[in-house]
MOPAC internal coordinates of N, CA, C and O (Angstrom, degrees):
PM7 1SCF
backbone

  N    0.0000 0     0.00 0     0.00 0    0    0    0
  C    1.4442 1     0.00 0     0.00 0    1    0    0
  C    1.5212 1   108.61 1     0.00 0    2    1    0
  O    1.2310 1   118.38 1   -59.01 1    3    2    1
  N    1.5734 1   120.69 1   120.99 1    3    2    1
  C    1.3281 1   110.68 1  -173.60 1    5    3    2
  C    0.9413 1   121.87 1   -71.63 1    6    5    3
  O    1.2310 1    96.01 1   -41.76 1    7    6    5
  N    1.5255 1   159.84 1   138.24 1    7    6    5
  C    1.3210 1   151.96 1   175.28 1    9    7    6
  C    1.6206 1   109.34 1   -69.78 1   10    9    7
  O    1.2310 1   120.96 1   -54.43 1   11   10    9
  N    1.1784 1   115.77 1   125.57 1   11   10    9
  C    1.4261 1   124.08 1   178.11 1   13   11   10
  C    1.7563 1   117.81 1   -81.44 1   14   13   11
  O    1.2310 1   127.63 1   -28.13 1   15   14   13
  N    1.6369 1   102.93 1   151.87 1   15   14   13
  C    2.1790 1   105.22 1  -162.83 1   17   15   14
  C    1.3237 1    90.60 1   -69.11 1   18   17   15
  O    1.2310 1    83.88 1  -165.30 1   19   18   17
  N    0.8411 1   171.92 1    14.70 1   19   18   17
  C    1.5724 1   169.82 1   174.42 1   21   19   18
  C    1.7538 1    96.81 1  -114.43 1   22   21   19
  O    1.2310 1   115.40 1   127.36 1   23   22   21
  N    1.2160 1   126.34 1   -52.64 1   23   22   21
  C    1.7742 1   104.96 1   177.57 1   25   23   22
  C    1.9567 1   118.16 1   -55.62 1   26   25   23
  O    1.2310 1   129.85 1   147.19 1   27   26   25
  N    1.7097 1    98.62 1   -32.81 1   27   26   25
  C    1.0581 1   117.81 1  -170.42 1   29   27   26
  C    1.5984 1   122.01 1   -66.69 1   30   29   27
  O    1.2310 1   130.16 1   149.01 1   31   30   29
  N    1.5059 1    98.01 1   -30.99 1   31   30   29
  C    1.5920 1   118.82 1  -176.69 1   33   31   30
  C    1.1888 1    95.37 1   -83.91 1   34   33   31
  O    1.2310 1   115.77 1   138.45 1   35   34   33
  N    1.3843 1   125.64 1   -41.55 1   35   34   33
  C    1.7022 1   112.45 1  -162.06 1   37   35   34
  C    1.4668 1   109.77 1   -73.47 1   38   37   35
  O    1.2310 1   130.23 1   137.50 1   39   38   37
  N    1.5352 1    97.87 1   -42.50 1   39   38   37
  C    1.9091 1   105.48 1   166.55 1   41   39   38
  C    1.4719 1   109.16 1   -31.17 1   42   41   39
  O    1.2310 1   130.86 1   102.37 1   43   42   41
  N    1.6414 1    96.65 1   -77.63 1   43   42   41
  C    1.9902 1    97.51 1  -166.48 1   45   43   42
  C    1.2810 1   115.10 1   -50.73 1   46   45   43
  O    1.2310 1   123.50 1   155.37 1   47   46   45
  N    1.8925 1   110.89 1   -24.63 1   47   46   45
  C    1.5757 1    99.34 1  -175.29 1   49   47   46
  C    1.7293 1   104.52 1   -62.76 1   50   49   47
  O    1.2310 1   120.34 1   127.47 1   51   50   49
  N    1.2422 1   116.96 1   -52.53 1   51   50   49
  C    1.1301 1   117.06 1   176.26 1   53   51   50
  C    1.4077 1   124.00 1   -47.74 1   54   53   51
  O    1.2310 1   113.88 1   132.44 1   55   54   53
  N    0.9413 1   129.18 1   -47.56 1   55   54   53
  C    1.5045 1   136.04 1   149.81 1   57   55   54
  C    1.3306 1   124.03 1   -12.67 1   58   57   55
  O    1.2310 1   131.96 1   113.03 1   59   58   57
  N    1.1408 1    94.52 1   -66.97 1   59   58   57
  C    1.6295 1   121.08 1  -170.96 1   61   59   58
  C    1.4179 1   101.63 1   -66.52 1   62   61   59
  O    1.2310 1   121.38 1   119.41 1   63   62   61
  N    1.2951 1   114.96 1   -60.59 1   63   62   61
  C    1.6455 1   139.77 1  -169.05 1   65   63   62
  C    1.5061 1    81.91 1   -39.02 1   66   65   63
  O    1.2310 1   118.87 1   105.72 1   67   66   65
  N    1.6867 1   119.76 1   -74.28 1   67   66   65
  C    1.5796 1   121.46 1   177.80 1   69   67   66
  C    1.4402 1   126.08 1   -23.89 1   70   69   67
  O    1.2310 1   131.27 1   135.72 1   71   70   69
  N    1.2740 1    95.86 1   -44.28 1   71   70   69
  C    1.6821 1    91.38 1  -148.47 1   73   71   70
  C    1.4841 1   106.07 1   -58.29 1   74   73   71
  O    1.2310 1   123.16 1    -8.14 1   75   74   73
  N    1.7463 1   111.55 1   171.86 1   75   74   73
  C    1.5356 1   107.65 1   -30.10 1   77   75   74
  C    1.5876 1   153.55 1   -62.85 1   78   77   75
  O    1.2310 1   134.21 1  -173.79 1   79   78   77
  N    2.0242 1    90.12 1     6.21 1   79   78   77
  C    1.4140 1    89.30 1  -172.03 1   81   79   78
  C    1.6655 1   117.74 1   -74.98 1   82   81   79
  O    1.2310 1   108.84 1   -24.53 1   83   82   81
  N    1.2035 1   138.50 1   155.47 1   83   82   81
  C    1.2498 1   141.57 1   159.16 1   85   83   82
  C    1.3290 1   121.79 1   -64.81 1   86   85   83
  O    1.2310 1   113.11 1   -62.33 1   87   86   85
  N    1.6546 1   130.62 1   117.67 1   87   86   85
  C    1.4870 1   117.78 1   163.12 1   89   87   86
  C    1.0605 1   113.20 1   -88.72 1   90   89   87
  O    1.2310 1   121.04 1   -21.05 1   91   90   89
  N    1.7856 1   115.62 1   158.95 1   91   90   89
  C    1.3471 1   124.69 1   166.53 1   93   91   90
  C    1.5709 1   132.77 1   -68.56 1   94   93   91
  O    1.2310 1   124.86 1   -75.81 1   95   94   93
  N    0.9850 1   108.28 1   104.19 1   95   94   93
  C    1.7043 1   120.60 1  -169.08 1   97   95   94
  C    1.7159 1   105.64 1   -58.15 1   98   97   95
  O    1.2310 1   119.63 1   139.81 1   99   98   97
  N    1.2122 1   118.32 1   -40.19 1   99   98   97
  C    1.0463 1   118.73 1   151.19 1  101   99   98
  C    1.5510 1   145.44 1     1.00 1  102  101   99
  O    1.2310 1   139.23 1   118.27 1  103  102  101
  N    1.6123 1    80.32 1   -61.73 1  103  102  101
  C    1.7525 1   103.03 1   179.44 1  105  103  102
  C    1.6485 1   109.11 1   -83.25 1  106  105  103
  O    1.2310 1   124.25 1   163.17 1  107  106  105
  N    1.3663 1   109.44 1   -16.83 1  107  106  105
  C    1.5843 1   109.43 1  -167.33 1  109  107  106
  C    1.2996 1   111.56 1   -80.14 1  110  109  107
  O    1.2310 1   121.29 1    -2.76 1  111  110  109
  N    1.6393 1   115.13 1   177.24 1  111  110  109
  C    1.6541 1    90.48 1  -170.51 1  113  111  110
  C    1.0716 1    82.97 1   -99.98 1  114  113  111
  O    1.2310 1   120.03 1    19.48 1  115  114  113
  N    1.5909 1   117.54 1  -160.52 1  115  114  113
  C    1.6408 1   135.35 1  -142.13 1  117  115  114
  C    1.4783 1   114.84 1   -92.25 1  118  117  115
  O    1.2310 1   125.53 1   152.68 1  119  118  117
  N    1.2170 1   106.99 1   -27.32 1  119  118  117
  C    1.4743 1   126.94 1   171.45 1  121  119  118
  C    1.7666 1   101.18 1   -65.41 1  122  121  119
  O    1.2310 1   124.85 1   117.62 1  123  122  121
  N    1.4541 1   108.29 1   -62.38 1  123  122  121
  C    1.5295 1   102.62 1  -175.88 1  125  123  122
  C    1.6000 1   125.83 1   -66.06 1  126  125  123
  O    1.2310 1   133.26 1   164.23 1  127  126  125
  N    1.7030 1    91.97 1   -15.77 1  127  126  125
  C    1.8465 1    91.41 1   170.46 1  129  127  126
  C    1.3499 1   112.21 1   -88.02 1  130  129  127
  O    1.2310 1   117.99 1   166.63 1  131  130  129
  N    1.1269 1   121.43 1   -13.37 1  131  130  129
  C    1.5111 1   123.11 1   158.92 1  133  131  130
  C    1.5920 1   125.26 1   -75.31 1  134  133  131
  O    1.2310 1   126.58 1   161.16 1  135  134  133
  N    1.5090 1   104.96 1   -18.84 1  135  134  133
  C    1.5099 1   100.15 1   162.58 1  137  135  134
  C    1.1957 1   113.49 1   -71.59 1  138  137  135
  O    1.2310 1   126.23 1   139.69 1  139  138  137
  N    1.4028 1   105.63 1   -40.31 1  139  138  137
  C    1.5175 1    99.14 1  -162.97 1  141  139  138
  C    1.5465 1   109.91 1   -84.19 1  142  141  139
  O    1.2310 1   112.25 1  -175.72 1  143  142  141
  N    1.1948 1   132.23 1     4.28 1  143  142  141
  C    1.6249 1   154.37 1   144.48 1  145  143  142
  C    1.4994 1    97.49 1   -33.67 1  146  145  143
  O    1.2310 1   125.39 1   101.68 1  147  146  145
  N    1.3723 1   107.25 1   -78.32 1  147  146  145
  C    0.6736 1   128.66 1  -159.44 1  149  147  146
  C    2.0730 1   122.76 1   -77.43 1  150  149  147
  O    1.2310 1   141.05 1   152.54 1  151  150  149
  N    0.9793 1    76.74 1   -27.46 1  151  150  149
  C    2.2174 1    91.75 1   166.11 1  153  151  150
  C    1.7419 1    99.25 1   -88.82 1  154  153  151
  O    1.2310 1   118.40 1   151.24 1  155  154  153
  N    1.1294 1   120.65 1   -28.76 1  155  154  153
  C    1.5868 1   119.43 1   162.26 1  157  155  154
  C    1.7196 1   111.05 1   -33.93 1  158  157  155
  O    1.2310 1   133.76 1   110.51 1  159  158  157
  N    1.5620 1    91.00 1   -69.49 1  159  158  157
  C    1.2611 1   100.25 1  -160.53 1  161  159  158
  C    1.6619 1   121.72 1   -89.86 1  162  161  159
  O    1.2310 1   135.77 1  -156.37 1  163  162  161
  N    1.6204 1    87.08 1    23.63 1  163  162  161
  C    1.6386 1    92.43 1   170.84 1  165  163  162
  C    1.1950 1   101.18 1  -129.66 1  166  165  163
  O    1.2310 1   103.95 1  -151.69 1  167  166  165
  N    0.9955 1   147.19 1    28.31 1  167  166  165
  C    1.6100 1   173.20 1    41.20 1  169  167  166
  C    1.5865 1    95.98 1  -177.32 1  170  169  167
  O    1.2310 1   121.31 1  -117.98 1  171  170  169
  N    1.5111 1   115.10 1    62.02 1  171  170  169
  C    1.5909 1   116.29 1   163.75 1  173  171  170
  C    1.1769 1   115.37 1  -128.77 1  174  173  171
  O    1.2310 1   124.69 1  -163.29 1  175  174  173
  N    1.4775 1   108.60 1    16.71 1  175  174  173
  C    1.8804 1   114.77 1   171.04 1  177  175  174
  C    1.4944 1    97.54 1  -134.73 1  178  177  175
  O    1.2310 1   122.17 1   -10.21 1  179  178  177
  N    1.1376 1   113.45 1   169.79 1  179  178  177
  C    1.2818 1   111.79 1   169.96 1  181  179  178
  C    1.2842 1   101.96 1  -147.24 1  182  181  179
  O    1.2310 1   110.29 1   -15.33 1  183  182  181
  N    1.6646 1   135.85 1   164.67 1  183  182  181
  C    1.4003 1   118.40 1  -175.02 1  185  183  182
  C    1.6006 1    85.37 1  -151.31 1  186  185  183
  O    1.2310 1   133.88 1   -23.15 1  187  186  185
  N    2.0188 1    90.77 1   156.85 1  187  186  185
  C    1.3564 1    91.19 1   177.72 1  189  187  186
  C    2.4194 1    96.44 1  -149.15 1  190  189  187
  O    1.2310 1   139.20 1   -73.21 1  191  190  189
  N    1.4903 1    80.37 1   106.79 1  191  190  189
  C    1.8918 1    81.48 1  -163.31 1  193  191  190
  C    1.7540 1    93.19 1    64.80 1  194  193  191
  O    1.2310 1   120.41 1    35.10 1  195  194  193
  N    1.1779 1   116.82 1  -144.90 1  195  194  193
  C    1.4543 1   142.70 1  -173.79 1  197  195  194
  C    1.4526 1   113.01 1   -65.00 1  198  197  195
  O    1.2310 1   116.96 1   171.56 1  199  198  197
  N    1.4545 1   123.38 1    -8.44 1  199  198  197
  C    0.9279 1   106.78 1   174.08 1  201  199  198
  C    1.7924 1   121.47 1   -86.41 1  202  201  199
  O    1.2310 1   117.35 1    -1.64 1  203  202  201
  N    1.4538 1   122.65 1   178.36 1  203  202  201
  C    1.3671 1   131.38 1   130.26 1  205  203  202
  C    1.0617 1   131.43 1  -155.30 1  206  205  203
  O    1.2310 1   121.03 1   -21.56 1  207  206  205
  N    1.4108 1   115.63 1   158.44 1  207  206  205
  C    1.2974 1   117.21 1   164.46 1  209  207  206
  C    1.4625 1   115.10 1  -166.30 1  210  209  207
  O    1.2310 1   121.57 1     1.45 1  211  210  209
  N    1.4315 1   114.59 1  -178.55 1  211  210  209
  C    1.6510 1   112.22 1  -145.07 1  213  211  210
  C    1.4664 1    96.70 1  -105.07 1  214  213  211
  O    1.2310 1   131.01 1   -46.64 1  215  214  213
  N    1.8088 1    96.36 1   133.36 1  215  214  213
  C    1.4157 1   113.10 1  -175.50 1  217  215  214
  C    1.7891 1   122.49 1   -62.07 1  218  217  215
  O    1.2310 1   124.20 1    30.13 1  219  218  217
  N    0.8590 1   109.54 1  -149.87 1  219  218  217
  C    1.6111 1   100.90 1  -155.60 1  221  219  218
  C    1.4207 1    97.36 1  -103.84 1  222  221  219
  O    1.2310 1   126.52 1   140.51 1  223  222  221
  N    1.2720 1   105.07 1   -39.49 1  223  222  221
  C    1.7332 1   113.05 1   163.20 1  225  223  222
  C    1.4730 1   128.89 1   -41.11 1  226  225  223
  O    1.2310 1   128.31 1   125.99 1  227  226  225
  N    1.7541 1   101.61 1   -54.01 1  227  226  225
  C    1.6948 1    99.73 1   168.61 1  229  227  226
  C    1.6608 1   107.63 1   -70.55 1  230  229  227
  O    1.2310 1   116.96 1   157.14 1  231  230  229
  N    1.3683 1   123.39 1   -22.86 1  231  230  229
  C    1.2944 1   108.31 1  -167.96 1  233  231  230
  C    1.6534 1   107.06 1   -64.89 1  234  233  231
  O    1.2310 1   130.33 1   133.04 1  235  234  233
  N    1.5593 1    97.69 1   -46.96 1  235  234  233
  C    1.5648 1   110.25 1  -177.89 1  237  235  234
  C    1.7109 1   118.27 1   -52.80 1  238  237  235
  O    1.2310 1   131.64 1   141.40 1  239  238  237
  N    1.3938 1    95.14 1   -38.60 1  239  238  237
  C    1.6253 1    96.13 1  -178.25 1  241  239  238
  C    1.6978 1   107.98 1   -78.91 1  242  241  239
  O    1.2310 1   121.67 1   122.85 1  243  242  241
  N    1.3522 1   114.41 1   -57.15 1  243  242  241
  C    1.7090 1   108.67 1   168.53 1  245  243  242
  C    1.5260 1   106.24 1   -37.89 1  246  245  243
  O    1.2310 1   112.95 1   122.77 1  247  246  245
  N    1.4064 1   130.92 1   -57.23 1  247  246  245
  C    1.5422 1   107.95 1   166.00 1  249  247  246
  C    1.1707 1   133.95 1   -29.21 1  250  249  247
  O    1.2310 1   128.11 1   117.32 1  251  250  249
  N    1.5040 1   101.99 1   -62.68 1  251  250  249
  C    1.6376 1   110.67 1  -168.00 1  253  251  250
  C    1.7060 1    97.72 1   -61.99 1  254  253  251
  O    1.2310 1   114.85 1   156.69 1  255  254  253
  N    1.4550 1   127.36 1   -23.31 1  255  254  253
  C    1.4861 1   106.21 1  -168.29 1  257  255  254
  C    1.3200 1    99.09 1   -97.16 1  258  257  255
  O    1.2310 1   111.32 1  -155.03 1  259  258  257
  N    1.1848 1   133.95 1    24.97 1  259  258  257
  C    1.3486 1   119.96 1  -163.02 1  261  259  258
  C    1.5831 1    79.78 1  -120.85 1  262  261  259
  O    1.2310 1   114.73 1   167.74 1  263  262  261
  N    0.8223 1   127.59 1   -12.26 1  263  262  261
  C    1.7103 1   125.91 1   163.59 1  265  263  262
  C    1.3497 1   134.77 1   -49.64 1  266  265  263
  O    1.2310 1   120.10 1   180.00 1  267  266  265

């Protein structure tokens, strides 16, 4: 099931919103653990067991656009 750009955005917002702490993907529903599958492997999540949260790259770039 492909994950849709709107599951994907709401993930990193959350992500981001975190940092630096990591949330548990776990708890999210199935759609959002597939975003974040999927923001993994475009290197703007990172996961560790159950956790995630957003790599240093999205942090840096959400900076720069928040400019």
């Amino acid at each position: 099931m492909p994950t849709r750009t709107g599951d994907q955005l709401t993930v990193l917002a959350k992500l981001l919103d975190a940092h630096p702490r990591m949330l548990d993907a776990s708890k999210l529903p199935e759609r959002e653990r597939e975003a974040v599958r999927m923001l993994t492997q475009d290197g703007l999540a990172t996961t560790l067991g159950d956790l995630a949260g957003a790599t240093r790259a999205a942090v840096r770039y959400s900076a720069l656009m928040v400019r």
